[in-house]
C-alpha positions in Angstrom: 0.0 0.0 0.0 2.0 2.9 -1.3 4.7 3.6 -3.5 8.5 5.2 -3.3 8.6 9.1 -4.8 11.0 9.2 -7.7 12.5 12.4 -6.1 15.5 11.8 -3.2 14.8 13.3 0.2 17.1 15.8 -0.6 19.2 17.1 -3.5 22.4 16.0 -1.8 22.0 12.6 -0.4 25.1 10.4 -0.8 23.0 7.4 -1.9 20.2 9.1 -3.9 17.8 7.8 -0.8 14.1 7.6 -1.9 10.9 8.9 0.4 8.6 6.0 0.6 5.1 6.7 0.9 1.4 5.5 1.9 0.4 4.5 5.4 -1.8 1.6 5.7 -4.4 4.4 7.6 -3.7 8.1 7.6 -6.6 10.1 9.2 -8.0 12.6 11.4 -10.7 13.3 13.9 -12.2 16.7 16.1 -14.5 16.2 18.6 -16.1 19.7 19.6 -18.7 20.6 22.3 -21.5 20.7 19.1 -20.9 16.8 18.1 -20.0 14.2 20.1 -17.9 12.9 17.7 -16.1 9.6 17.8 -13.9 7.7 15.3 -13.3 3.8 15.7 -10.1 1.9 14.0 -11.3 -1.9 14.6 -9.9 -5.0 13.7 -8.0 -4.4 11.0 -5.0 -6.3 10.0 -2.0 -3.8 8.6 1.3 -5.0 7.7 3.8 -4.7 5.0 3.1 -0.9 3.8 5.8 1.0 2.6 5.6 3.7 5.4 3.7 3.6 8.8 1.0 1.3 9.7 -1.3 3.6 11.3 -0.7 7.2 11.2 -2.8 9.0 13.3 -1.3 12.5 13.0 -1.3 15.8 11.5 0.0 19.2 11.2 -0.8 22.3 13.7 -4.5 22.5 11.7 -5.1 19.1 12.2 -7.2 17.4 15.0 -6.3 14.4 17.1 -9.1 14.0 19.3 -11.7 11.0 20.3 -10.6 8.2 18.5 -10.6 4.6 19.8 -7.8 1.9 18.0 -9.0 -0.8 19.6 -7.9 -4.7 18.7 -6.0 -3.8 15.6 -3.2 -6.3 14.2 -0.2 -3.6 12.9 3.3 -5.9 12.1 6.3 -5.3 10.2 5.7 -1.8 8.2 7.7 -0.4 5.9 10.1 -3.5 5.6 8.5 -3.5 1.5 11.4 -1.8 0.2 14.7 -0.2 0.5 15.0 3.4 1.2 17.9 3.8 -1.5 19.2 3.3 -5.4 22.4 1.2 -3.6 19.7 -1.1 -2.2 21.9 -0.9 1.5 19.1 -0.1 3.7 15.9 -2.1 4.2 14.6 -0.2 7.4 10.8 -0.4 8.6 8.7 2.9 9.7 6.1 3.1 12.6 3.7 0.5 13.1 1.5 3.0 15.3 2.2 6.5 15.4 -0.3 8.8 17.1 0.4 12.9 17.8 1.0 15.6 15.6 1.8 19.1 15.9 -1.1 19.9 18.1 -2.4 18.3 20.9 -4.3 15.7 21.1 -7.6 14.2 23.3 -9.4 11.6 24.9 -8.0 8.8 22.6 -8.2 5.4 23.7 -5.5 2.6 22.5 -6.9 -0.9 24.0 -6.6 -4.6 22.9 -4.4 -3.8 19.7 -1.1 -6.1 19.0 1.8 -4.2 17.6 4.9 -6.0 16.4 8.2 -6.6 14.5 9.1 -9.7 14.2 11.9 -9.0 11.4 16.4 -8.9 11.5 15.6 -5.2 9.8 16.4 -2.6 11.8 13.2 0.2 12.1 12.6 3.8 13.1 10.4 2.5 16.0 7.6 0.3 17.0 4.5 2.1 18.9 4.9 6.2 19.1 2.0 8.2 21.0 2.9 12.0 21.0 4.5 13.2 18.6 7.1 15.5 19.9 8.1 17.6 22.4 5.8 20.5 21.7 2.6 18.8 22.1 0.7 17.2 24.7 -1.5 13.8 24.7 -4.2 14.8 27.2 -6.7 11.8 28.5 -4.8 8.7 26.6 -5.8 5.3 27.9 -3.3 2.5 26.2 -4.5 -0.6 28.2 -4.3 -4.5 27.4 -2.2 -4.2 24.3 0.7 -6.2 23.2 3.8 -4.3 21.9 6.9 -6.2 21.1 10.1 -5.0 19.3 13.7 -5.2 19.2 13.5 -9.1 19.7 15.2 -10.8 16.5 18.8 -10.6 16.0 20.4 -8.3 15.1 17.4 -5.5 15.3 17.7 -5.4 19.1 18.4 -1.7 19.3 14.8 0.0 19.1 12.2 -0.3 21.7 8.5 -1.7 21.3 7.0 1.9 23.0 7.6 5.6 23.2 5.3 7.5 24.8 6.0 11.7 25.2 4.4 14.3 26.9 1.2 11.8 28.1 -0.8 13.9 30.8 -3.8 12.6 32.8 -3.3 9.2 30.9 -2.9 6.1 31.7 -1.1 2.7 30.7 -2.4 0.0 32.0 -2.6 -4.3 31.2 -0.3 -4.3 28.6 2.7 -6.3 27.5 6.0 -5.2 26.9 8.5 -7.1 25.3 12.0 -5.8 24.3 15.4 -6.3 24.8 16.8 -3.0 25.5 14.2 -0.8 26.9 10.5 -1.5 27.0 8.9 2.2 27.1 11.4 5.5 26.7 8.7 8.6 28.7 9.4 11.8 27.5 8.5 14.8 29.5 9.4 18.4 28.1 8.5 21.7 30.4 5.1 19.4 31.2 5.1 19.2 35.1 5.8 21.4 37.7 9.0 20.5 39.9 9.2 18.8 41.9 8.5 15.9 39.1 9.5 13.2 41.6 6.4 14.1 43.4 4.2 15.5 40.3 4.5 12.4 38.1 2.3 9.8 39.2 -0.2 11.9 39.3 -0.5 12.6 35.1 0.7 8.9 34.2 -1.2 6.0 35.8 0.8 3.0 35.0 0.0 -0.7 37.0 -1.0 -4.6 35.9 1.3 -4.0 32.9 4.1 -7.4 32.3 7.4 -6.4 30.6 9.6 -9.1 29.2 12.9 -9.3 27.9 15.1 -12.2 25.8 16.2 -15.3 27.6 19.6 -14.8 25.9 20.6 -11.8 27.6 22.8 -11.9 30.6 21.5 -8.5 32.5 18.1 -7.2 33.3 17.4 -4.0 31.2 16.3 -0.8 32.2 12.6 -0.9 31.3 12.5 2.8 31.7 14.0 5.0 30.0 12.3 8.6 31.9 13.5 12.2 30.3 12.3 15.1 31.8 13.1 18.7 30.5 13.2 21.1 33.5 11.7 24.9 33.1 15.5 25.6 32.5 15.3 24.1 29.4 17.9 21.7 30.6 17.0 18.1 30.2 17.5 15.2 33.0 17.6 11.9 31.8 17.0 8.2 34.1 17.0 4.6 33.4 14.8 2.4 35.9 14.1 -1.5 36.2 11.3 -3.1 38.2 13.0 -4.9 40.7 11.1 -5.2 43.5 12.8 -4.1 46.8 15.8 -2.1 44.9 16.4 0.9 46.0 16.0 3.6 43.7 13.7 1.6 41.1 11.0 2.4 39.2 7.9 1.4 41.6 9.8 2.8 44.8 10.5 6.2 43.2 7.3 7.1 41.5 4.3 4.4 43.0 3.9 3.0 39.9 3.7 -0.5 38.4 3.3 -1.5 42.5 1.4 -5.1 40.3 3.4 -5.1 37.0 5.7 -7.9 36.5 9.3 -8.1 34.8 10.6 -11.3 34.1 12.7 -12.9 31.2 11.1 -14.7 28.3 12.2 -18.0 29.1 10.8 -17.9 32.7 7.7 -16.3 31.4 6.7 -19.6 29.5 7.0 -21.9 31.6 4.0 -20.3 33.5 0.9 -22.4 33.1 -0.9 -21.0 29.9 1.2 -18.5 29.1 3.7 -20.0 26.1 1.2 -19.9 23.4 -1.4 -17.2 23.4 -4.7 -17.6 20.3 -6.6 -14.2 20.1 -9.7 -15.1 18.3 -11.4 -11.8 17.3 -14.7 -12.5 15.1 -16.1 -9.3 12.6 -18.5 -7.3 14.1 -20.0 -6.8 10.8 -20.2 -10.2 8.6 -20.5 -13.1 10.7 -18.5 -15.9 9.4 -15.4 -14.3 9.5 -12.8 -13.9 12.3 -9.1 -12.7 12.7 -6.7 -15.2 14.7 -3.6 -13.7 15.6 -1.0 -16.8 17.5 2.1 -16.1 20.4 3.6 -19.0 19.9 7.0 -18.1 22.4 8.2 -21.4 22.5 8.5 -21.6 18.5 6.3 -24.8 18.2 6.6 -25.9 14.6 2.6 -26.6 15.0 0.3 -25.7 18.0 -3.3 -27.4 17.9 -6.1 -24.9 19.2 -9.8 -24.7 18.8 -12.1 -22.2 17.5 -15.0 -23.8 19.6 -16.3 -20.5 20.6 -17.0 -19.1 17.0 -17.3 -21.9 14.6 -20.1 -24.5 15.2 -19.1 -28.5 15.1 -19.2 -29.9 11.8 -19.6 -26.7 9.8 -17.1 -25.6 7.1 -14.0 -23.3 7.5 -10.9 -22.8 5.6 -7.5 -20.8 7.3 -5.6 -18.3 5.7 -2.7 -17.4 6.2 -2.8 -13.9 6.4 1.0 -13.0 5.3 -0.1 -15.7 2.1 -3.5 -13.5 1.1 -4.9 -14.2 -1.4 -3.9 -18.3 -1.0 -7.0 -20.5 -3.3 -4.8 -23.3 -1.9 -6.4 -23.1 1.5 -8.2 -26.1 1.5 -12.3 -25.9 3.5 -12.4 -28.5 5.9 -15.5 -29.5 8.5 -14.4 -28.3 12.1 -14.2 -31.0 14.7 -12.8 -29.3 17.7 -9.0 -28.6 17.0 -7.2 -26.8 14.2 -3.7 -27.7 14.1 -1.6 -25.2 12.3 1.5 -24.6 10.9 3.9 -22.5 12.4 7.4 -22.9 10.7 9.0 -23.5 6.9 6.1 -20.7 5.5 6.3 -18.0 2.4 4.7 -14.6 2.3 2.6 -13.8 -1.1 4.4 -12.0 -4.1 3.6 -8.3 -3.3 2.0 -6.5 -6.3 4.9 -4.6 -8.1 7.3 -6.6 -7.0 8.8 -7.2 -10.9 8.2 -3.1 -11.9 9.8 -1.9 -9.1 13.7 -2.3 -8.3 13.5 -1.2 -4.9 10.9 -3.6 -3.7 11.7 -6.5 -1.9 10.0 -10.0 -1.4 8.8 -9.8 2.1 10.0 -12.6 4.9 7.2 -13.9 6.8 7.4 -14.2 10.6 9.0 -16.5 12.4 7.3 -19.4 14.9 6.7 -17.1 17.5 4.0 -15.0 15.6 1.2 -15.6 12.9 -2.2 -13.9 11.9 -5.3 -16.0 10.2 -8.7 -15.0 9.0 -10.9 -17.7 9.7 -14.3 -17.6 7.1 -16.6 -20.1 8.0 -20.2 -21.2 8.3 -21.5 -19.4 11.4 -24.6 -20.8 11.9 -26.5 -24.3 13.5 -29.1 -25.3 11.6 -32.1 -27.2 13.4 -35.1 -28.3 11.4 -38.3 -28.3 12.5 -42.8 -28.8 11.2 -44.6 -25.8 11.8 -48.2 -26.0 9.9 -47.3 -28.5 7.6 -44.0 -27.0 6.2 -40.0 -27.7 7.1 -39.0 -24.5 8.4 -34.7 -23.8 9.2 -34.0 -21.6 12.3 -30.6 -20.3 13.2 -28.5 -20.2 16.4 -24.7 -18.6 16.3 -21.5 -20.6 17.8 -23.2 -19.0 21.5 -26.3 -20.5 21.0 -28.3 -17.3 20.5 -31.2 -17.7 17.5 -30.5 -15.7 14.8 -33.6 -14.1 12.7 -33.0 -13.9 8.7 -29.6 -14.2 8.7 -27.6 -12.0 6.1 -25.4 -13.3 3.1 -27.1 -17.3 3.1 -28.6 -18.8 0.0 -30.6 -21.9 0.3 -31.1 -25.2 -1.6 -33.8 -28.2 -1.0 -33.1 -31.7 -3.0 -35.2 -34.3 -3.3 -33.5 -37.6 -4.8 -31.0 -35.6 -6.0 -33.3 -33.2 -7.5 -33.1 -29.3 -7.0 -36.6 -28.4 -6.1 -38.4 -25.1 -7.7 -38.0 -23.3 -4.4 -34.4 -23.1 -3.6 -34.3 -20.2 -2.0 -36.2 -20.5 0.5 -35.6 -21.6 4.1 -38.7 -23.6 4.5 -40.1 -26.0 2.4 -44.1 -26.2 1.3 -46.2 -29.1 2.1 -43.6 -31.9 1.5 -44.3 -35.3 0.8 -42.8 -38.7 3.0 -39.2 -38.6 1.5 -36.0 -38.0 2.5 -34.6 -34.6 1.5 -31.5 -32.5 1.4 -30.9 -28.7 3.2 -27.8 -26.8 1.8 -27.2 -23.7 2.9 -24.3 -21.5 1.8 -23.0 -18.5 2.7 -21.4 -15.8 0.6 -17.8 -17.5 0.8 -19.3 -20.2 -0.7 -18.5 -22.5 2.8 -22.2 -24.8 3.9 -24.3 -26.5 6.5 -26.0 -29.5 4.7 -28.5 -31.3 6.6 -30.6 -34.2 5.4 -33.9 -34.9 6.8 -36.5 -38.0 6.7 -40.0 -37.1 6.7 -42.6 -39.9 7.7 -46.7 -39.4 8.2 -45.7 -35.6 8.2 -43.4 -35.8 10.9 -39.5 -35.6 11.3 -38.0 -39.0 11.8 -34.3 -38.2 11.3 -31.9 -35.4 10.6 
């Protein structure tokens, strides 16, 4: 999604380096005391663009305000192509970035996973404020997952920097880095003393920060700057350690329930070395977004989708980083899904062959996949009401579902498609033995067959 200008980023760069463009979302938002206006990002999967994943930003005239990311998958941005004619830098952009150059309002980042899983160096995983001038005022970040700086050798940048955050909070998430996990920047924004001052504009607890198992230190997790009405700036690095003097929790009352903890200790935690998020569309039923943890780099993990797909009704997996793949085969779900985590190819990228400074794109390793699950959503119970077969509905929860959207409907009869095929209820039939197919607009069915005897349901 996007393109590389033709034009260098300036006349006399050594390399004749190129300006890459087109986030996967660029946009907007005011929120004024006339309109309650509210903008929602949901679910989306962005990865792979040739600049930053999300880019919620904008110049002084611009407005920040009200928005709510919430659940988003955002991985591996701008690793599409290199930045240069010498092809020497393949470098990735901003996954998230919120902030501009005014401040911003009331914006909520919750249940969103944010990632780089990639040897490529980037400019940064998760940024929320812009820069020094500006202010984030009301943020929630809360039960996200950020990670960065975890492959070899792209250690260097951290999964989170967060500037000038006031009356915010952060709250549920989890961290994983192997330098820093979360650099705070604070320029002329509290009044001295900030020891005292700066617990009460950043709320931070129930948060888990991890680091690689192959590192022989503890970081420090915080990285705190804070630029005194001097102009002079102060900076400290904290850890977690509980009962160290002089760290993080002790010094500001923060994180008093956080946790810190390497990677390899982390997973050996009951239930905590493979993580499924199963997020189904809030608008077409049938589809769903699986994103995988996989920390101990299984080859395969076997999970179930029991709480969105119904037994015995069709699905098919796809592998997100392999879109559009007509290979993935539709099978009828019996509990588990076992799923492939290692030896697998991302998709040719449009382009690719017109444009010398693309690159083929590496998918992830074990330890991270996304899926979109389409399937039938629906049971199918049959029932005689007044002398016809008439098909209700109920969703993977059980709940009945009235006229359900996107379905087309098909009635045999030894074999035989009967005139009225598109209804869900079939007229006045005889004693025989019939066939209910209904199909949804992936082309994935229920088919139920049902024996009719003295006008009555015998079987199906």
């Amino acid at each position: 999604n996007g393109f590389v200008a033709i034009k260098p980023n300036s006349p006399d760069a050594k390399q004749g380096n190129y300006r890459r463009n087109g986030p996967g979302i660029y946009t907007h938002n005011r929120d004024d005391s006339l309109f309650h206006s509210e903008k929602i990002i949901k679910n989306n999967i962005i990865f792979e663009q040739f600049y930053n994943g999300m880019q919620v930003y904008g110049s002084e005239n611009a407005h920040i305000e009200n928005f709510k990311i919430l659940d988003n998958t955002v991985f591996n941005n701008g690793l599409i192509c290199y930045a240069d004619s010498a092809k020497t830098g393949l470098s990735g952009y901003y996954n998230i970035i919120v902030g501009g150059n005014a401040d911003a309002f009331r914006n909520k980042i919750n249940g969103n996973q944010v990632c780089f899983f990639s040897k490529s160096d980037a400019k940064g995983n998760v940024k929320i404020g812009y820069n020094e001038k500006h202010i984030m005022h009301h943020c929630i970040i809360d039960s996200n997952i950020f990670v960065a700086g975890v492959t070899y050798p792209a250690w260097h940048f951290g999964p989170l920097v967060i500037n000038n955050a006031l009356n915010s909070k952060f709250t549920g998430n989890f961290i994983y880095g192997n330098s820093v996990a979360m650099h705070l920047y604070y320029y002329e924004s509290l009044t001295e003393p900030w020891h005292g001052d700066f617990a009460k504009e950043f709320s931070s607890d129930y948060n888990t920060y991890i680091y690689p198992k192959d590192k022989n230190v503890r970081p420090d997790y915080f990285l705190f700057f804070y630029q005194a009405k001097d102009k002079s700036t102060q900076g400290f690095s904290y850890n977690l350690f509980k009962g160290k003097p002089g760290n993080w929790s002790d010094t500001f009352g923060l994180d008093k329930h956080s946790m810190e903890m390497n990677i390899a200790d982390y997973v050996k935690k009951p239930g905590k070395a493979l993580n499924v998020i199963i997020t189904p569309d809030d608008f077409e039923p049938g589809m769903a977004k699986v994103v995988i943890f996989n920390w101990d780099s299984l080859p395969e993990i076997k999970t179930d989708l029991n709480k969105i797909i119904p037994t015995g009704n069709e699905y098919r997996f796809i592998d997100i980083q392999k879109y559009p793949d007509n290979t993935a085969a539709i099978s009828d779900y019996n509990e588990n899904v076992i799923i492939k985590m290692t030896g697998l190819k991302a998709s040719v990228p449009i382009g690719l062959k017109e444009t010398s400074v693309m690159v083929q794109p590496e998918h992830t390793d074990a330890r991270f996949g996304v899926y979109w699950v389409q399937y039938f959503p629906y049971s199918v119970d049959l029932k005689m009401k007044e002398g016809n077969i008439e098909a209700s509905f109920k969703d993977a929860y059980g709940k009945e579902v009235q006229n359900p959207p996107f379905l087309r409907y098909q009635w045999k009869k030894d074999r035989i498609v009967l005139e009225n095929e598109k209804s869900k209820s079939l007229t006045k039939p005889s004693n025989a033995i019939y066939e209910f197919k209904v199909i949804d607009d992936n082309n994935l069915h229920k088919t139920i067959k049902v024996k009719l005897a003295d006008g009555r349901i015998v079987e199906g």
